[in-house]
Residue, then its C-alpha position, 0 to 999 in steps of 0.5 A: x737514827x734512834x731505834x723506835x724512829x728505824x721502826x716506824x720508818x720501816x714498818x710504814x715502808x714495809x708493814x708485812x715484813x715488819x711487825x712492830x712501830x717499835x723495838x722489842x724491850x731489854x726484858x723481852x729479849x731477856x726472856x728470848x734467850x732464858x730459852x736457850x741451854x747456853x751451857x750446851x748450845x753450839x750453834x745459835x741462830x737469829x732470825x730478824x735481829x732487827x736494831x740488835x736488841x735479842x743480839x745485844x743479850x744472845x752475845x752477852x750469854x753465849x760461850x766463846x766457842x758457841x758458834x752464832x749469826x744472825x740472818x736480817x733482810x733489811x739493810x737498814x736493821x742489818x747495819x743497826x745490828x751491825x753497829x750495835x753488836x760488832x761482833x756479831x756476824x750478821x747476813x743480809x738475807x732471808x730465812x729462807x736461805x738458811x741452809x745455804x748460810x749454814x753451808x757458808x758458815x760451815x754449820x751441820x746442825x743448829x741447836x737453837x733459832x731466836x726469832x724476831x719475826x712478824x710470823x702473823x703477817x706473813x702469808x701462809x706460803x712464806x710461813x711454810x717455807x721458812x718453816x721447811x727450811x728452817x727444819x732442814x738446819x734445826x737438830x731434833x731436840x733443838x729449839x725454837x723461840x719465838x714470839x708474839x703479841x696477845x692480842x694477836x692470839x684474836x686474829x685468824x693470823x695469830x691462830x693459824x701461826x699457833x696451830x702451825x707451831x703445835x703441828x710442827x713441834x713435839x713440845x710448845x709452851x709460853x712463858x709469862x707475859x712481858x709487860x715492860x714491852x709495847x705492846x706486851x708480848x709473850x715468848x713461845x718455847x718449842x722444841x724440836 
């Protein structure tokens, strides 16, 4: 089954857990790791890898003691990530669970989280405890990526997730925008 046919199936499936109708770009997920200090990043996660696009180019770039998994709650995208990128250790579970996977993965603290998620679909309970749980595993000065659609900016979604993101952390920037992305996308850099 190719990547874009995965999504749509997906995305009609489960519309609030999968916001898009296809996978993010090479050059998207380019700029998604450009926001990780691989030369100091111990430990990275990923948050909903998807078909393994951000996992592809998160292996290329870490270094080999760098340690990395990837948390995806569909098992349709957790099998892709799997196929895609063998290497990589992928749990099929929520975000939510990331404390506990850290404890299984013998994680203290985390350096850096990419993520893939359609945080404006989420509704604001969810997005809280992502976010509460996630801080638990984040080290101060730790980043967070993220990112989103412009058009999305125009929801009311789209601006709580933004005010949620500058309440949460001390620096949040975005970079330029991915126009080789359908629809053309931006990256949130925050850090902790």
């Amino acid at each position: 089954m190719s990547d874009t046919l995965a999504f749509v199936r997906n995305f009609l499936k489960q519309p609030t857990t999968i916001g898009a109708i296809a996978p993010s770009s090479r050059a998207l997920a380019n700029m998604m790791v450009d926001s990780v200090d691989w030369d100091n990043a111990k430990t990275v996660i990923e948050y909903g890898p998807g078909t393994g696009v951000f996992t592809e180019q998160i292996v290329k770039r870490m270094r080999p003691e760098t340690k990395f998994f990837a948390i995806e709650q569909s098992d349709t995208f957790a099998m892709m990530t799997r196929r895609r990128v063998p290497t990589a250790t992928v749990h099929q579970a929520s975000v939510t669970d990331v404390v506990k996977l850290c404890q299984g993965e013998s994680v203290d603290k985390v350096d850096a989280i990419i993520c893939g998620l359609p945080w404006a679909s989420f509704p604001e309970s969810l997005q809280q405890s992502c976010f509460d749980e996630m801080l638990k595993v984040l080290r101060p000065g730790g980043v967070f990526a993220t990112f989103a659609y412009w058009q999305g900016l125009l929801l009311p979604a789209g601006l709580r997730f933004r005010s949620r993101l500058k309440r949460t952390f001390t620096e949040v920037k975005h970079s330029p925008t991915v126009m080789m992305n359908l629809p053309p996308a931006f990256v949130y850099r925050c850090r902790r």
